[in-house]
MIDOSE-1310 file (N, C-alpha, C; in nm, 2 decimals, decimal comma, always signed):
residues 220
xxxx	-3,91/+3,45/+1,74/-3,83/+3,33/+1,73/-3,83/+3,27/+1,87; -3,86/+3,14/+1,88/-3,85/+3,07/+2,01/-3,71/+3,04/+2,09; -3,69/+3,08/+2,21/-3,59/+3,02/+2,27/-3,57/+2,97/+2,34; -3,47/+2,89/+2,36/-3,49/+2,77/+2,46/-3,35/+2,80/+2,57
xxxx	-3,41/+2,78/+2,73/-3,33/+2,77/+2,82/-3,24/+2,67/+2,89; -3,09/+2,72/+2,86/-3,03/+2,69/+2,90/-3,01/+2,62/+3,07; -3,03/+2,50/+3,12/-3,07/+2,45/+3,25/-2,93/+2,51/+3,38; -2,97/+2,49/+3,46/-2,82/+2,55/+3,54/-2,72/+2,47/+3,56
xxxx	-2,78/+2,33/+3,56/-2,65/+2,24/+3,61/-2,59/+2,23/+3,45; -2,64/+2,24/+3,35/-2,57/+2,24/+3,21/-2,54/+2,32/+3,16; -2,54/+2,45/+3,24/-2,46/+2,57/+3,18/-2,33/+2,57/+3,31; -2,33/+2,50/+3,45/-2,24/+2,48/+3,55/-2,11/+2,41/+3,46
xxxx	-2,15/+2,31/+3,39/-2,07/+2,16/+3,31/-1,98/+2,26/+3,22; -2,07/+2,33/+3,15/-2,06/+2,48/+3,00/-1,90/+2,50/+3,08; -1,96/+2,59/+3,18/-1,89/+2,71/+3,24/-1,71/+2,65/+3,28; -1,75/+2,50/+3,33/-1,53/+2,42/+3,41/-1,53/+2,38/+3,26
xxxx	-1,58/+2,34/+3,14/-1,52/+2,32/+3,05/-1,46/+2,41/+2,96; -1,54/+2,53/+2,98/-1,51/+2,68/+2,96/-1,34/+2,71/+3,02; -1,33/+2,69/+3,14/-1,25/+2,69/+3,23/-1,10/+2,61/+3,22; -1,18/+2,53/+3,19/-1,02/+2,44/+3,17/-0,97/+2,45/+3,05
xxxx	-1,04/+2,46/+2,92/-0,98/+2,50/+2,83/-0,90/+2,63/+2,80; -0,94/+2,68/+2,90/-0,87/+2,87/+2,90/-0,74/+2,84/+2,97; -0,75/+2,69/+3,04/-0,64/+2,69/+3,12/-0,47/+2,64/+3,04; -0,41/+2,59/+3,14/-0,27/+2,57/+3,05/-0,31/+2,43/+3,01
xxxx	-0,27/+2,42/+2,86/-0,24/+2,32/+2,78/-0,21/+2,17/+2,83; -0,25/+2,08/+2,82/-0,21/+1,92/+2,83/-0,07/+1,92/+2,79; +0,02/+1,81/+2,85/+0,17/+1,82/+2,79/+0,16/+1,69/+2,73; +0,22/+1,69/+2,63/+0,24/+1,59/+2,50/+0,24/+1,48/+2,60
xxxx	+0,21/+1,40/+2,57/+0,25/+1,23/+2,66/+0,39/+1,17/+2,59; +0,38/+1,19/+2,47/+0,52/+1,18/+2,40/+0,61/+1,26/+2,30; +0,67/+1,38/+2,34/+0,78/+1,53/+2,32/+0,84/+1,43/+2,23; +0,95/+1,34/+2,27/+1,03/+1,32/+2,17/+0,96/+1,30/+2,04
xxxx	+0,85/+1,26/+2,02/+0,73/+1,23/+1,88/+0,79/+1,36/+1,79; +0,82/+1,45/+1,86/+0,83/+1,60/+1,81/+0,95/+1,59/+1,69; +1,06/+1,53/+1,70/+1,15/+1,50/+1,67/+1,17/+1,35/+1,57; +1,11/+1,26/+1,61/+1,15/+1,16/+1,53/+0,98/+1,07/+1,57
xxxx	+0,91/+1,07/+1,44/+0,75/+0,98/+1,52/+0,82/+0,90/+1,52; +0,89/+0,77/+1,48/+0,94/+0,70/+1,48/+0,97/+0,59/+1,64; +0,96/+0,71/+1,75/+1,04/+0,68/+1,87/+0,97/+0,62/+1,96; +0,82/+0,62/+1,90/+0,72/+0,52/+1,99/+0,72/+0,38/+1,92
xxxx	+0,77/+0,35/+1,83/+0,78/+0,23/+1,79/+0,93/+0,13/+1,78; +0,92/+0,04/+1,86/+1,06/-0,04/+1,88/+1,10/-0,06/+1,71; +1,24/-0,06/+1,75/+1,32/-0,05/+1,64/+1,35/-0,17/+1,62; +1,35/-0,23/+1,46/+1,30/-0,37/+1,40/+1,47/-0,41/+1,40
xxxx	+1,52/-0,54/+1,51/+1,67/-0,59/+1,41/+1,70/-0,62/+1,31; +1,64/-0,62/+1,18/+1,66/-0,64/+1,04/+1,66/-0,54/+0,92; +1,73/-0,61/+0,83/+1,75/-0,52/+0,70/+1,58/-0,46/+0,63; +1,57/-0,36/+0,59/+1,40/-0,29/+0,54/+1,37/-0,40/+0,50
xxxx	+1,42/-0,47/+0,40/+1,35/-0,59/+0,30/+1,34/-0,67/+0,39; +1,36/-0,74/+0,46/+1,36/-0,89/+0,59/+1,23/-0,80/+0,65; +1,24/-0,65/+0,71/+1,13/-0,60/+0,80/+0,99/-0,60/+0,71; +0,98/-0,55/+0,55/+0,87/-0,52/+0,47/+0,82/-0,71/+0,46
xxxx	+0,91/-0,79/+0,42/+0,90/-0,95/+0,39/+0,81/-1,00/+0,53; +0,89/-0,95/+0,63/+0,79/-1,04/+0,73/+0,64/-0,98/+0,80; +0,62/-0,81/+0,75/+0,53/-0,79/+0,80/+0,41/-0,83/+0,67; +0,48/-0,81/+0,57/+0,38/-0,80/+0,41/+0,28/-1,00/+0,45
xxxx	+0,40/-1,08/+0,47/+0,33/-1,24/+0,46/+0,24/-1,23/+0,59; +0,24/-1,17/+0,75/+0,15/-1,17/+0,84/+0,03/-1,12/+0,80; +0,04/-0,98/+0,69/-0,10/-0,91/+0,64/-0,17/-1,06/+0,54; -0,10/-1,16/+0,53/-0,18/-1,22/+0,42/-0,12/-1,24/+0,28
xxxx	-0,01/-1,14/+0,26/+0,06/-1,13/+0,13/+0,12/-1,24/+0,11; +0,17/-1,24/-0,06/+0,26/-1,40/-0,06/+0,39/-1,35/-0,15; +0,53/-1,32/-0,07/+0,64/-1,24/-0,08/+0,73/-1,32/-0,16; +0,78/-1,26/-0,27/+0,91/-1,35/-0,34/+1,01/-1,26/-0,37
xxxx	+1,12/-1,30/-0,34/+1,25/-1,25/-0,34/+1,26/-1,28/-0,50; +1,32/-1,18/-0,59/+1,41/-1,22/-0,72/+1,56/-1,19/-0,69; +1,68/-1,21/-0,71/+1,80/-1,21/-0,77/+1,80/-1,07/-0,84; +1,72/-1,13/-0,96/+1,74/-0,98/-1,03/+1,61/-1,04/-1,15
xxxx	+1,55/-0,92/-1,30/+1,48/-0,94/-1,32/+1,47/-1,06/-1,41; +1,55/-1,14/-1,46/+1,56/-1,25/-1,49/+1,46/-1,33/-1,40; +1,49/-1,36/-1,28/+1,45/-1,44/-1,17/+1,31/-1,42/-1,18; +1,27/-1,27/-1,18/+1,11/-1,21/-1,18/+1,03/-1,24/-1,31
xxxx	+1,06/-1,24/-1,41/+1,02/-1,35/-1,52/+1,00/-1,51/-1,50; +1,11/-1,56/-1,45/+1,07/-1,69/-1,43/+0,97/-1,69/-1,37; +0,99/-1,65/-1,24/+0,87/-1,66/-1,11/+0,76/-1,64/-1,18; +0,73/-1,51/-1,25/+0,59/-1,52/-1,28/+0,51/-1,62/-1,40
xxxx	+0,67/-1,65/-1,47/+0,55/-1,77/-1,61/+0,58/-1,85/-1,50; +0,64/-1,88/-1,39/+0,59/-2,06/-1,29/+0,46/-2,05/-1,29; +0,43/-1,90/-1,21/+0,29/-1,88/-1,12/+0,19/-1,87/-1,24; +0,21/-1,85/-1,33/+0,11/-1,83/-1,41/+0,07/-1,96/-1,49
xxxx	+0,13/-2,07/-1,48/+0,14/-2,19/-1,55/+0,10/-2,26/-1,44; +0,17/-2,23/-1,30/+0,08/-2,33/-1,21/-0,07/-2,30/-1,18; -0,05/-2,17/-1,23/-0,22/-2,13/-1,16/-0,33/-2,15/-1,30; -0,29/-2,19/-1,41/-0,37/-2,23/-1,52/-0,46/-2,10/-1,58
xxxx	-0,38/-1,96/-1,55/-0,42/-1,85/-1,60/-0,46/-1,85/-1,75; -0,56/-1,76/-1,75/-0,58/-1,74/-1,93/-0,52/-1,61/-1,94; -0,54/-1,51/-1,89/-0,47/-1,36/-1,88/-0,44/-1,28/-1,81; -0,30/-1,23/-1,80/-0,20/-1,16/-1,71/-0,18/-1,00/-1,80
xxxx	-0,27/-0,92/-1,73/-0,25/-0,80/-1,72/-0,12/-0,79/-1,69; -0,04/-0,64/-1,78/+0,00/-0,55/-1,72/+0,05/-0,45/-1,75; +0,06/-0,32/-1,62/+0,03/-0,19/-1,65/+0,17/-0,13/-1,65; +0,25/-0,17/-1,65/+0,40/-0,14/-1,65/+0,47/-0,17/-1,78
xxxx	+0,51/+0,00/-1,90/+0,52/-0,10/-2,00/+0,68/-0,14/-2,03; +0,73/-0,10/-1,91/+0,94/-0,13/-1,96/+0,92/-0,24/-1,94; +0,76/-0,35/-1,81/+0,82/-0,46/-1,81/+0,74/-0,54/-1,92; +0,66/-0,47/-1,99/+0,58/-0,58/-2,13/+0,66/-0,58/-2,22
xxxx	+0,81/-0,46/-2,24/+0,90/-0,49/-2,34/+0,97/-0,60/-2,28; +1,03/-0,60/-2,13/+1,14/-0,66/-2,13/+1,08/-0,85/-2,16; +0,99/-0,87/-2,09/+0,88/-0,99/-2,14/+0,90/-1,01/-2,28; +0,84/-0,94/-2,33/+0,85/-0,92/-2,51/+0,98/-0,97/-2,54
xxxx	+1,09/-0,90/-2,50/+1,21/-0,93/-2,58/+1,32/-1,05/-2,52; +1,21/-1,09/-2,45/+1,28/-1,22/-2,37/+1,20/-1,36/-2,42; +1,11/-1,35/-2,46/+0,97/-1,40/-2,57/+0,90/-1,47/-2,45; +0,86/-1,41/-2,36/+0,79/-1,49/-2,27/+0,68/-1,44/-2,27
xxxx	+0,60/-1,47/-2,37/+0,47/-1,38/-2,39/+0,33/-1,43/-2,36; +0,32/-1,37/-2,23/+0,19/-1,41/-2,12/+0,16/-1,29/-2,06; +0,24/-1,16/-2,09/+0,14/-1,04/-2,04/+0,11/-0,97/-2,15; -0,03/-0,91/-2,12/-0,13/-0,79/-2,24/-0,11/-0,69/-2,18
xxxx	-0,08/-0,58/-2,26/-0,10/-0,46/-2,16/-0,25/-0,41/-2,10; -0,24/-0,38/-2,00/-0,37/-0,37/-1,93/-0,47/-0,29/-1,95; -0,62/-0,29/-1,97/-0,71/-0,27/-2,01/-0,84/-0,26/-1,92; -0,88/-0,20/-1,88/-1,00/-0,19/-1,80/-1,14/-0,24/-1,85
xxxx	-1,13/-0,31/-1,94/-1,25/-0,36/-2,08/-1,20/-0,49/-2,03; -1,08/-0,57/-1,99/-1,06/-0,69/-2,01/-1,10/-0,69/-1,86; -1,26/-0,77/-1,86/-1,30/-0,79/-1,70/-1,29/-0,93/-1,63; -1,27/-0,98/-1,74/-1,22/-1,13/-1,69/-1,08/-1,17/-1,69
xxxx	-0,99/-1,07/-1,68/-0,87/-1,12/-1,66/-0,83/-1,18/-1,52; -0,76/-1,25/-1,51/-0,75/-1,34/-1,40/-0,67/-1,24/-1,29; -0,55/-1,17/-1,37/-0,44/-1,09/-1,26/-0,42/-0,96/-1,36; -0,32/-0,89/-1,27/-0,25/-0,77/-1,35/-0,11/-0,74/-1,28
xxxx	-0,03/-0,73/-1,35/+0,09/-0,70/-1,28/+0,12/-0,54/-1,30; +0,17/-0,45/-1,16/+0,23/-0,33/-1,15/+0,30/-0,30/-1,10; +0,40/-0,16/-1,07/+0,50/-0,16/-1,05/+0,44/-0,07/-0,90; +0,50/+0,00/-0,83/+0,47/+0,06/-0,67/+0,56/+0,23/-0,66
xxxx	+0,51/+0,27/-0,57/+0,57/+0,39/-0,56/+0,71/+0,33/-0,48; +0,69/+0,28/-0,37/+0,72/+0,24/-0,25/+0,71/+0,14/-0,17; +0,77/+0,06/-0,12/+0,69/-0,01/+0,02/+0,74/+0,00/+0,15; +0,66/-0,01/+0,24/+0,65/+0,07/+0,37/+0,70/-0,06/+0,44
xxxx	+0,85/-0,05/+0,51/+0,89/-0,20/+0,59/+0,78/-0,24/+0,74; +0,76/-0,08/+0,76/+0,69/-0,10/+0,92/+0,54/-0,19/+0,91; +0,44/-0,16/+0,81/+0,32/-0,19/+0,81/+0,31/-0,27/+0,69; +0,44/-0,31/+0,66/+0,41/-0,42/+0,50/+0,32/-0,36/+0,40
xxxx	+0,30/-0,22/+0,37/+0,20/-0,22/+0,33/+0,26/-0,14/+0,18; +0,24/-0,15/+0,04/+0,28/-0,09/-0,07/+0,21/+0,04/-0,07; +0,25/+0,09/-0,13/+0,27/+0,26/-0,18/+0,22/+0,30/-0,34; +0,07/+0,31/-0,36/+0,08/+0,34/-0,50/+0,02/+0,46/-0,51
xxxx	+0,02/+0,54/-0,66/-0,04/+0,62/-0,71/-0,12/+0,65/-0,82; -0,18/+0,76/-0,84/-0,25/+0,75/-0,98/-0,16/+0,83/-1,06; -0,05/+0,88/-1,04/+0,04/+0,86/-1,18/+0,12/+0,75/-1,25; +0,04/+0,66/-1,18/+0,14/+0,52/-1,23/+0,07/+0,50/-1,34
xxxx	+0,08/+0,40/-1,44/+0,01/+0,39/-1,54/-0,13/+0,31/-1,52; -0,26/+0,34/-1,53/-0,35/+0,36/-1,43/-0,39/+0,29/-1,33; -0,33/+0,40/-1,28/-0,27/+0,37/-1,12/-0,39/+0,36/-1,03; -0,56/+0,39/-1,07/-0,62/+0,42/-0,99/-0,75/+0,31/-0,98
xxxx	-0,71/+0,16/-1,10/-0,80/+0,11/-1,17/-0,69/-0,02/-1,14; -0,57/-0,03/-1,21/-0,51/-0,20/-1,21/-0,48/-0,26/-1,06; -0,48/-0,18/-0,94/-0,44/-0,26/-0,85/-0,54/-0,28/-0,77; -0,70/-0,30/-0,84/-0,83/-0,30/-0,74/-0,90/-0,33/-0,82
xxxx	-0,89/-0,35/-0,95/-0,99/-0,43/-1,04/-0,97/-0,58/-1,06; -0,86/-0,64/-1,02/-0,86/-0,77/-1,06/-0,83/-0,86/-0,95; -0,89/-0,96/-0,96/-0,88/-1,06/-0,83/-0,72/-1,10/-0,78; -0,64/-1,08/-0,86/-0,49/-1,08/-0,84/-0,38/-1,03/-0,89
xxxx	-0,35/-0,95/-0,78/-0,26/-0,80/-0,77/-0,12/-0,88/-0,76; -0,06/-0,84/-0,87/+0,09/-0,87/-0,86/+0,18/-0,75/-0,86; +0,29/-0,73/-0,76/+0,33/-0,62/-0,77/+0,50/-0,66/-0,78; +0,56/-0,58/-0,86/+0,74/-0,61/-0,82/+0,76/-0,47/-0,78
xxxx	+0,88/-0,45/-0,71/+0,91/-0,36/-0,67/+1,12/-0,38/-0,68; +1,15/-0,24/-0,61/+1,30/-0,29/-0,63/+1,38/-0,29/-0,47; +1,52/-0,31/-0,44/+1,54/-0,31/-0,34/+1,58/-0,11/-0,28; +1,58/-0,03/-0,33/+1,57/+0,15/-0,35/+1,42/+0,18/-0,28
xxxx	+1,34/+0,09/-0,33/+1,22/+0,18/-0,27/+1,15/+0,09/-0,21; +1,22/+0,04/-0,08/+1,18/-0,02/+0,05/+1,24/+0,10/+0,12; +1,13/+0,15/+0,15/+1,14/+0,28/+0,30/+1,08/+0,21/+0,42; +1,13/+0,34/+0,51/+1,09/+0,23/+0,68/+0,93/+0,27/+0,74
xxxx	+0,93/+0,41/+0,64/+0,77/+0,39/+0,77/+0,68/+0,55/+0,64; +0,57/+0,53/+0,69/+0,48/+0,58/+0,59/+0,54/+0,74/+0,55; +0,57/+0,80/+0,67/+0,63/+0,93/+0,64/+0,78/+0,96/+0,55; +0,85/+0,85/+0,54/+0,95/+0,81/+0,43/+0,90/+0,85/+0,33
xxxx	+0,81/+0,73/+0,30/+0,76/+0,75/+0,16/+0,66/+0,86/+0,10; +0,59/+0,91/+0,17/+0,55/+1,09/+0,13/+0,65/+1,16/+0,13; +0,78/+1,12/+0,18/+0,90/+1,25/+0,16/+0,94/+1,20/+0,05; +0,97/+1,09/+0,01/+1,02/+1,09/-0,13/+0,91/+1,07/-0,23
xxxx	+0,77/+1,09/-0,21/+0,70/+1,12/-0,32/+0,73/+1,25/-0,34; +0,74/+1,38/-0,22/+0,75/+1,51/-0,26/+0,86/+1,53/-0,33; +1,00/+1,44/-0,30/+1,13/+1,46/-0,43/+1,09/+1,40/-0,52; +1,02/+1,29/-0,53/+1,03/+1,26/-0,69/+0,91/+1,37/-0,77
xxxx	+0,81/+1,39/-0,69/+0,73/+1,45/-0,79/+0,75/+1,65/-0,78; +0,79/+1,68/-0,65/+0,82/+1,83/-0,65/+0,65/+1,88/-0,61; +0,58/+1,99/-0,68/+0,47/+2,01/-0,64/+0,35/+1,94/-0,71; +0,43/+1,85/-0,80/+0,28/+1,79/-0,86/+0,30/+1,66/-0,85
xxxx	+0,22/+1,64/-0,73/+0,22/+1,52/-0,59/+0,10/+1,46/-0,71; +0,05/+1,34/-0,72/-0,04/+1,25/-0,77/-0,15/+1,32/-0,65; -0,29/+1,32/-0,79/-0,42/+1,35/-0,69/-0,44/+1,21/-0,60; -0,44/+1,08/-0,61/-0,44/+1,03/-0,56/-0,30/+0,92/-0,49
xxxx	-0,26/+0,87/-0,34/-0,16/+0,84/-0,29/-0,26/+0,68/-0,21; -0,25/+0,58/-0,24/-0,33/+0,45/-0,21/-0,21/+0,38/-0,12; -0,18/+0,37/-0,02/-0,16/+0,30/+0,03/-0,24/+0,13/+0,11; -0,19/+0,02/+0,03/-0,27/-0,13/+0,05/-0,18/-0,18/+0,14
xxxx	-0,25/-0,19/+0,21/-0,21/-0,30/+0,30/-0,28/-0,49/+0,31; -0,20/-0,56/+0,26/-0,27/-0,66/+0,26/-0,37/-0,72/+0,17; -0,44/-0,83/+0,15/-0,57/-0,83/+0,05/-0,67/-0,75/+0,09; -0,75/-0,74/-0,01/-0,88/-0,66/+0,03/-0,93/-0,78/+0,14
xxxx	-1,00/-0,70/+0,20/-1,09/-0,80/+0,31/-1,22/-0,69/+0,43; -1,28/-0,75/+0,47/-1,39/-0,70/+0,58/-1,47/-0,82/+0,64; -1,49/-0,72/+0,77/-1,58/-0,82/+0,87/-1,71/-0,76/+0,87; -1,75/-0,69/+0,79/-1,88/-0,55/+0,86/-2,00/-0,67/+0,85
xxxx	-1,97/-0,79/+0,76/-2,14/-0,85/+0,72/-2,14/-0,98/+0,85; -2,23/-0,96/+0,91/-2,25/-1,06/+1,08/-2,06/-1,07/+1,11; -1,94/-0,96/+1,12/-1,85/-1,00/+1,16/-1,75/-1,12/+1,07; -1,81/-1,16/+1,00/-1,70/-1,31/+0,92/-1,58/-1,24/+0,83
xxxx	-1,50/-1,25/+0,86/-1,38/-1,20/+0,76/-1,43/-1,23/+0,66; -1,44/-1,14/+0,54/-1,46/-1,19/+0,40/-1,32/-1,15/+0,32; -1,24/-1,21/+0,24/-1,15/-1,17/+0,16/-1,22/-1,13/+0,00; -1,13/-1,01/-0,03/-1,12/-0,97/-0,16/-1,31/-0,94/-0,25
xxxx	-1,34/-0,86/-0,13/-1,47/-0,78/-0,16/-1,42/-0,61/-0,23; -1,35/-0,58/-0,17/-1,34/-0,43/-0,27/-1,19/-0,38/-0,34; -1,15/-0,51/-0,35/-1,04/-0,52/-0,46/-0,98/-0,69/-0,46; -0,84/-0,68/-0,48/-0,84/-0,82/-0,52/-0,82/-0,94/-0,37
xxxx	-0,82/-1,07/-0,42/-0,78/-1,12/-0,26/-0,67/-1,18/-0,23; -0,56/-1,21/-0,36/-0,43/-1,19/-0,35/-0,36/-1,10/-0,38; -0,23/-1,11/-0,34/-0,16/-0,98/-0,36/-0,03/-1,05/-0,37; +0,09/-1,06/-0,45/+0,23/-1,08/-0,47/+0,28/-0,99/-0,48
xxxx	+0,40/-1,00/-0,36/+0,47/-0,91/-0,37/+0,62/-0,96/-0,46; +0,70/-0,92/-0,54/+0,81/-0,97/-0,61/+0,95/-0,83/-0,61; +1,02/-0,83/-0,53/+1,10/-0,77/-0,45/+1,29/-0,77/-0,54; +1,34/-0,70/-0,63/+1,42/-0,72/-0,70/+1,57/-0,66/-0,65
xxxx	+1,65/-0,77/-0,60/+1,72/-0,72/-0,51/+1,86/-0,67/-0,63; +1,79/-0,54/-0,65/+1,83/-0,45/-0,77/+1,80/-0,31/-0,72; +1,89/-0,17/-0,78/+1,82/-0,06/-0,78/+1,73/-0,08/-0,90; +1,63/+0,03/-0,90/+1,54/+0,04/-1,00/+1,61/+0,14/-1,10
């Protein structure tokens, strides 16, 4: 078997890296991290909802406050009548009854066969106030297919599951779910988008290019 020699000035380089690593440890740049990650990031003056609202519309998002779900009904037959939709998915079925029994009948329940639907509406694990960014899963009703197959992601959420920063919301996925965590945990930030082709921002190449957020200043 052939072997190849090691040169001396690159076994010299080998030998202090050898060295320093045997030596004593780097000291954290930030200990308190230890205790709260939180403490490298200035603390926001506002309530989670005002903090998730203003970072969610900088990502691109288009944020609407409801009252309660009354309000979230309306809002969406406005948007759906202004936007001259032919069909509104959705994967949430307490809200295709409450629709249904309100007779405002403009959502199908959602279907992976229906490729031309314009939008889909779904509900969230969570939303993250620090990074605006929602919180979904594949235990949601399919959770792994409605919030990235259709050009326009509608999501409601409630005023309970606005948390402040991503580690929140894995702690309360572990209480809600115990040890059977969802195989998959999607956190979106924003519309889809990329720069990789000559640099040009493109929107809504590997999922949709809107996103609504509809925010129910209700517990869930």
């Amino acid at each position: 078997m052939q072997t190849f020699k090691t040169s001396k000035a690159r076994e010299n380089i080998f030998s202090r890296i050898r060295k320093g690593l045997s030596g004593q440890p780097v000291a954290m740049p930030f200990p308190e991290v230890e205790n709260d990650n939180r403490a490298i990031y200035p603390q926001a003056d506002m309530a989670l909802e005002e903090q998730f609202a203003e970072a969610f519309i900088k990502l691109g998002g288009k944020f609407v406050f409801c009252e309660n779900e009354q309000e979230l009904m309306n809002n969406i037959n406005i948007l759906f009548e202004n936007r001259g939709w032919k069909q509104l998915l959705c994967a949430d079925e307490r809200q295709l009854k409450i629709f249904h029994n309100n007779r405002i009948d403009i959502l199908n329940p959602a279907d992976p066969k229906a490729e031309s639907a314009d939008a889909c509406l779904t509900g969230c694990e969570m939303l993250i106030a620090r990074t605006g960014s929602i919180l979904l899963s594949s235990l949601q009703h399919l959770g792994r297919t409605a919030s990235v197959y259709y050009p326009v992601h509608l999501v409601f959420a409630y005023a309970n599951q606005v948390v402040a920063d991503i580690d929140d919301g894995i702690n309360d996925l572990k209480k809600k779910y115990g040890t059977g965590l969802p195989s998959m945990i999607n956190i979106t930030t924003g519309p889809s988008r990329t720069a990789d082709i000559e640099k040009t921002l493109v929107v809504g190449v590997h999922g949709p290019a809107e996103i609504f957020c509809f925010l129910i200043n209700a517990d869930m």
